[in-house]
C-alpha positions in Angstrom: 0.0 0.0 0.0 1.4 3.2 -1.2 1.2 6.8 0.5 1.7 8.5 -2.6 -0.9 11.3 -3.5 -3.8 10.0 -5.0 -4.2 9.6 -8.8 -7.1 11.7 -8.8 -8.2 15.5 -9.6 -5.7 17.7 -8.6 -4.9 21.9 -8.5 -3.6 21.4 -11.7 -6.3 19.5 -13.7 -7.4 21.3 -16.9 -10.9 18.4 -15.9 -12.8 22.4 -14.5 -11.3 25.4 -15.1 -14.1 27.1 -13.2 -13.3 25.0 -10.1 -9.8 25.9 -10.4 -10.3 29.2 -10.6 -13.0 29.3 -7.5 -10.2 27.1 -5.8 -7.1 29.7 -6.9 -9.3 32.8 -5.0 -9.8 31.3 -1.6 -7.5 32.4 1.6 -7.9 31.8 4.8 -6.1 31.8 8.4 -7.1 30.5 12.2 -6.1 29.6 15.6 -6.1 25.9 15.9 -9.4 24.6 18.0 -11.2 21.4 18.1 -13.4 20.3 14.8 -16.8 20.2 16.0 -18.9 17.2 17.5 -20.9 14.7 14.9 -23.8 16.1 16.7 -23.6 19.5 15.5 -23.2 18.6 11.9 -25.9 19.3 9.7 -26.6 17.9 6.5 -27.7 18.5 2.9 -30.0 16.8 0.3 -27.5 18.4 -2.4 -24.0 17.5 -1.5 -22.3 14.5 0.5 -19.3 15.8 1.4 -16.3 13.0 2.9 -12.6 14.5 3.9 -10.2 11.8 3.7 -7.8 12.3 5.8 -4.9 9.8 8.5 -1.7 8.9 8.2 0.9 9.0 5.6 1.2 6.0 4.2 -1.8 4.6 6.1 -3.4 4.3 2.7 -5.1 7.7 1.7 -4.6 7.1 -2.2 -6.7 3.7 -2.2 -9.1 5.3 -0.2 -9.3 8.3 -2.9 -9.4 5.7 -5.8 -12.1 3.6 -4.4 -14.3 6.9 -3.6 -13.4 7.8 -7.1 -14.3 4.5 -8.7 -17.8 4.7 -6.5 -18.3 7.8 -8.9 -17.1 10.8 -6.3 -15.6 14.0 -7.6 -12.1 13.5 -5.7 -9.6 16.5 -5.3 -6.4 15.5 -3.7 -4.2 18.1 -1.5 -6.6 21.2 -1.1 -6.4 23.5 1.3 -8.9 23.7 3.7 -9.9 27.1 3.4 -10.7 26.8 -0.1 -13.2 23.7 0.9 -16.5 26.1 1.6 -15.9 27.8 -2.2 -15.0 24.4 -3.3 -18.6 23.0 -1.6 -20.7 25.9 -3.1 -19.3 25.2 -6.8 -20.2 21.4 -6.6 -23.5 23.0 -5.5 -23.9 25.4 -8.7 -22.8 22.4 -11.0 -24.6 19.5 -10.0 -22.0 17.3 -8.1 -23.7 15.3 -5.5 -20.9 13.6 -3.8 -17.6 15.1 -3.3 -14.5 14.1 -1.7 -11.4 16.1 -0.5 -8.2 14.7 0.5 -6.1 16.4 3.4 -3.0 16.1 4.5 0.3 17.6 6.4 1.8 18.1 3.3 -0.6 21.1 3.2 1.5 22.6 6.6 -0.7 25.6 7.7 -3.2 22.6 7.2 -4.7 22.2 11.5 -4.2 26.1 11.4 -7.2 26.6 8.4 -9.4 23.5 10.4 -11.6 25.6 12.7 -12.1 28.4 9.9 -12.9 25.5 7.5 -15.3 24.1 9.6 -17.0 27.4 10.8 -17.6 28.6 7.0 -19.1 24.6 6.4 -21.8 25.0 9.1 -22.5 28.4 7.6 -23.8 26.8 4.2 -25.3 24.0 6.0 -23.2 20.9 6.2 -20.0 19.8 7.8 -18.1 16.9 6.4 -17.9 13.0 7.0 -14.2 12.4 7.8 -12.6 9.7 7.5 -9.3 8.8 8.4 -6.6 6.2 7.4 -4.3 4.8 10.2 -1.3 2.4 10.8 1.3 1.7 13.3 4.5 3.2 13.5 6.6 -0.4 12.1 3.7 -0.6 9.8 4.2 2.8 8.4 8.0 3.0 8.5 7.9 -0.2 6.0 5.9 1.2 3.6 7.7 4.2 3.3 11.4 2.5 3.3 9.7 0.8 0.3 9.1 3.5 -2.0 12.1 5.0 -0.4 10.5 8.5 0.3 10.6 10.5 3.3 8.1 11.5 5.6 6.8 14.9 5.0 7.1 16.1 7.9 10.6 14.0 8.7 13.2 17.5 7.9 16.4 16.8 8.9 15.5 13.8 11.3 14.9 10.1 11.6 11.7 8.9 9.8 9.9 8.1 13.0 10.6 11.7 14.1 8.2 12.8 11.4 5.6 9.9 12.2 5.3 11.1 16.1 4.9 14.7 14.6 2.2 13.2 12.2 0.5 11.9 15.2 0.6 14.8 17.5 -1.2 17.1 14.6 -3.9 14.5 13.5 -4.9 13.7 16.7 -7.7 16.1 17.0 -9.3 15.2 13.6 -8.7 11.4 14.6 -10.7 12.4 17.4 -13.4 13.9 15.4 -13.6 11.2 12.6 -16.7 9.6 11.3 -14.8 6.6 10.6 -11.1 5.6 11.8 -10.2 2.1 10.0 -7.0 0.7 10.8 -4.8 -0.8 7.4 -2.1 -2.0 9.3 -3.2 -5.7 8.8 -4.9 -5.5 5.7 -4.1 -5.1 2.2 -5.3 -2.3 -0.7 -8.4 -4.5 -1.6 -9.7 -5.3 1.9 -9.2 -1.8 2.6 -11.3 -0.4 -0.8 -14.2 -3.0 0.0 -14.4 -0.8 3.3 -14.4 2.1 1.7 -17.1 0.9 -1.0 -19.4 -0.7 2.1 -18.7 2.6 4.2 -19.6 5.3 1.5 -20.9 2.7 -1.7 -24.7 3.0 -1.0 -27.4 5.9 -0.8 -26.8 8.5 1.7 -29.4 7.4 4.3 -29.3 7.9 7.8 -28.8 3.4 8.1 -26.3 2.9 10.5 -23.1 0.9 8.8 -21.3 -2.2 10.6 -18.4 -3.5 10.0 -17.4 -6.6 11.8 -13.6 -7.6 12.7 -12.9 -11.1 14.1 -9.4 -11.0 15.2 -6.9 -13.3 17.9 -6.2 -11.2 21.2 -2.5 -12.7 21.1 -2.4 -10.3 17.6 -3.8 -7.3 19.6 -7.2 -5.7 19.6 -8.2 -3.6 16.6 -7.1 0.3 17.2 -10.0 0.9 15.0 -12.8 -1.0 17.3 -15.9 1.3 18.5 -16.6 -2.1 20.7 -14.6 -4.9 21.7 -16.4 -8.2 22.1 -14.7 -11.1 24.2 -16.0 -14.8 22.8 -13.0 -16.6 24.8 -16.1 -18.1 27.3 -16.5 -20.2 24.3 -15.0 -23.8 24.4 -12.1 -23.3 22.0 -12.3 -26.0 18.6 -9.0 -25.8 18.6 -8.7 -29.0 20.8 -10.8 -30.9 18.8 -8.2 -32.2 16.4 -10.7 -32.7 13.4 -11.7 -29.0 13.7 -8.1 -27.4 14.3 -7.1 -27.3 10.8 -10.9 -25.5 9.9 -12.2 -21.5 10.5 -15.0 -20.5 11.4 -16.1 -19.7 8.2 -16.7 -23.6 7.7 -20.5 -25.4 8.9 -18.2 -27.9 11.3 -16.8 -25.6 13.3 -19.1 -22.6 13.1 -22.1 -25.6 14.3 -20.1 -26.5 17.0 -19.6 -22.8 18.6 -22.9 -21.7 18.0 -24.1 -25.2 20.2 -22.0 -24.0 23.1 -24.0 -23.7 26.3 -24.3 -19.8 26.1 -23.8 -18.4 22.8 -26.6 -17.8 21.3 -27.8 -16.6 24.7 -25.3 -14.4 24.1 -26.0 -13.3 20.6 -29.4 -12.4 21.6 -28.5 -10.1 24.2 -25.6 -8.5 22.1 -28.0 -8.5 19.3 -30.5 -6.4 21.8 -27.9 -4.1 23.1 -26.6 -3.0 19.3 -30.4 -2.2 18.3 -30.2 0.3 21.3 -27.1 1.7 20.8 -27.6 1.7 17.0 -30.6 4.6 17.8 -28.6 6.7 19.8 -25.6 6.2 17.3 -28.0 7.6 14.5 -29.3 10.7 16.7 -26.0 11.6 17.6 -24.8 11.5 13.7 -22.4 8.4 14.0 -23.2 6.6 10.7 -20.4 4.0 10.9 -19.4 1.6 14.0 -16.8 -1.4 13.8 -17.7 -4.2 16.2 -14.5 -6.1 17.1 -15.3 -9.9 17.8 -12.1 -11.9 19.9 -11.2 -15.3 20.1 -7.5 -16.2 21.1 -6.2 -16.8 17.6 -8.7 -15.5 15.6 -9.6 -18.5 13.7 -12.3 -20.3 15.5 -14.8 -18.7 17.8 -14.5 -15.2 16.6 -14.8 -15.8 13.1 -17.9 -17.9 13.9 -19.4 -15.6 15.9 -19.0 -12.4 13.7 -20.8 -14.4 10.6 -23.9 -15.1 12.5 -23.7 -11.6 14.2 -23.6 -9.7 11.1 -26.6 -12.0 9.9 -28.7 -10.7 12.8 -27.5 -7.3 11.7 -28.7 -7.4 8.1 -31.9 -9.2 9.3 -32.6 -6.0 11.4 -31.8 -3.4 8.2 -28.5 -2.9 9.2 -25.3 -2.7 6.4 -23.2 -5.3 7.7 -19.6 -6.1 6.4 -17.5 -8.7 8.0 -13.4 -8.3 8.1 -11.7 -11.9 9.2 -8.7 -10.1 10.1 -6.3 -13.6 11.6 -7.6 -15.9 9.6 -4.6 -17.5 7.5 -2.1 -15.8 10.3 -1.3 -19.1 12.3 
């Protein structure tokens, strides 16, 4: 996964010459300040408006490509304060979903935030953001292989400019919409998040992505809920089922028969459809359910298949992530 800058429209793209020039006129300057909460944002009929935003090299081209392949109008690299013009021309010509990549390498970038944000509410929206991240080993590898240097690295090691990174994203982190994680996936896994997250009609249908993953692997930085299924009798010591998933009838019959886990579904089940209402009256739109087993293969896996079948029973967009399967 590459963190090069997107291959989509840029500053210099002859594609609107009338955006360009609405995009050339804007300035703007502010004191840095906290984006506001999801609860505040208002939205339009007109314009769906995403940021993409995270680390570098966490993965925000394939986010951009995906978006752009979904049929968004994708501008990589702007500055902030030229987002409100940028919003009111997609307005004027018709664009109905628009995407705007930001960045560090835009430096006066966290400065422009709280201005960009105030002039947004003016017209009547605020963003989705989303945001890409990865671990520090993750990221250093991926940038030692396109041998590039951070953006923000100057005259220091590379991991100098990733704790940089972190220190100025950390209040948009904080704000995202959606935070996924790409250390342990690859570029497709992470565009068929992307299409799932911002593929369908802009409803108010709260979207669920479901991670199984192996607690001796670590639990998902991206979770919104961690879910421990080691109470389970483990089919790894049943030697015909250790060399199965969950994803197989064997092995996900013999979880789901456990003395307590469908007891268990049912009550998780119950809990979600309460915390999916307040999720939606609050403006969350997306929530990633992470599902633990010891090694990830087993139990988890199981359990987050019939989950996210209760899920889309109930109307709920469900997407399910095996992240440690194939890892032992």
């Amino acid at each position: 996964m590459s963190h090069d800058p997107a291959e989509t429209v840029s500053l210099d793209s002859p594609i609107d010459s009338g955006l360009s020039a609405q995009v050339d006129s804007a300035q703007g300057e502010a004191a840095i300040a906290p984006a506001p909460a999801a609860a505040d944002r208002l939205r339009t009929d007109r314009v769906r408006l995403v940021v993409v935003s995270g680390m570098s090299g966490a993965g925000r081209s394939t986010a951009a490509n995906a978006l752009e392949d979904l049929g968004w109008y994708v501008i990589d690299n702007l500055p902030p304060s030229m987002l409100p013009q940028l919003y009111g021309l997609a307005q004027r010509t018709g664009i109905s979903q628009l995407a705007v990549v930001l960045d560090v390498r835009t430096r006066s970038f966290f400065e422009q935030l709280p201005t960009m944000f105030a002039d947004l509410k003016t017209v009547g929206t605020l963003p989705e953001i989303l945001f890409l991240e990865a671990s520090d080993e993750v990221i250093v590898r991926r940038q030692a292989s396109v041998r590039r240097p951070h953006p923000l690295q100057g005259d220091g090691r590379l991991l100098d400019g990733i704790v940089r990174e972190r220190k100025m994203v950390a209040t948009l982190r904080a704000a995202a919409d959606l935070v996924i994680d790409t250390s342990d996936i690859n570029v497709h896994q992470l565009s068929s998040r992307v299409v799932h997250a911002f593929g369908g009609p802009d409803d108010n249908d709260l979207r669920v992505t479901c991670v199984s993953f192996g607690f001796k692997n670590g639990i998902p930085v991206d979770a919104d809920l961690v879910v421990d299924v080691r109470f389970l009798p483990n089919p790894h010591w049943i030697p015909q089922l250790r060399p199965l998933t969950g994803l197989s009838r064997e092995v996900s019959d013999y979880v789901l028969q456990q003395q307590g886990a469908i007891d268990f579904l049912d009550r998780l089940e119950a809990l979600l459809k309460v915390m999916a209402a307040g999720y939606i009256h609050e403006g969350k739109r997306f929530v990633t359910i992470a599902m633990g087993c010891t090694g990830g293969k087993h139990r988890s896996t199981a359990m987050a298949e019939e989950l996210a079948g209760r899920l889309r029973t109930l109307g709920m967009p469900t997407k399910v992530l095996h992240r440690d399967v194939g890892r032992e």
